[in-house]
C-alpha positions, -999 to 999 in steps of 0.1 A, spaced: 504 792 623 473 773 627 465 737 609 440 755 593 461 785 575 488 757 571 465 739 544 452 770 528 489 780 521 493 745 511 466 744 487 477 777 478 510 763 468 499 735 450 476 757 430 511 777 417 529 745 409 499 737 390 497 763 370 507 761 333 523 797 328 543 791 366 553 755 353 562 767 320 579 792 335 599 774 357 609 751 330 618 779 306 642 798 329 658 765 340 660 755 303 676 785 294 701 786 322 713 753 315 720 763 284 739 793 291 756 775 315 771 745 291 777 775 257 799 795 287 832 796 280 855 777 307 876 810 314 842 833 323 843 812 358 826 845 370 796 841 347 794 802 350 788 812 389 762 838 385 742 809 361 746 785 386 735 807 416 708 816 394 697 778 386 699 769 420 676 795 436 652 791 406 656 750 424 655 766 459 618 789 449 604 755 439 615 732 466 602 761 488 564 756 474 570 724 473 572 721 510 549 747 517 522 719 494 540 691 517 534 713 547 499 720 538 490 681 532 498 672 568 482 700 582 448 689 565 460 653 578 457 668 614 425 684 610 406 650 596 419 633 622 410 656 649 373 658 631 375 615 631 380 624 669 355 648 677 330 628 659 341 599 678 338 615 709 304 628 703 289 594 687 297 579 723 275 602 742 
């Protein structure tokens, strides 16, 4: 993948975390899982495993924009510094 479609999907990324409905999203499922999770009784081990496999790849889809976003900053790092570069390099001719 090029530098360039690096920071698009970056700034792609950062555009869903920042989105109220995704965020509120997000927070609502993890919320409710939670909560499920702790009214569970101790015997339904079964049930307390399928909330926590669902909590953690709600975490897992988030941590995955999140380093797509990461991802996408240091590919846009690249880029300015090879544009400082090339300007450098021209500026000397």
């Amino acid at each position: 993948m090029t530098p360039e479609q690096e920071r698009q999907r970056g700034q792609d990324a950062k555009r869903l975390l920042e989105e109220p409905l995704l965020v509120e999203a997000f927070n609502t499922l993890e919320q409710e899982i939670i909560d499920k999770w702790k009214t569970a009784p101790a015997r339904d081990v079964e049930g307390r495993e399928k909330l926590w496999t669902m909590l953690h790849l709600l975490q897992r889809t988030r941590a995955h924009l999140e380093s797509v976003m990461a991802s996408g900053r240091l590919a846009e790092a690249t880029l300015a510094q090879r544009l400082k570069h090339a300007i450098g390099r021209n500026s000397s001719l």
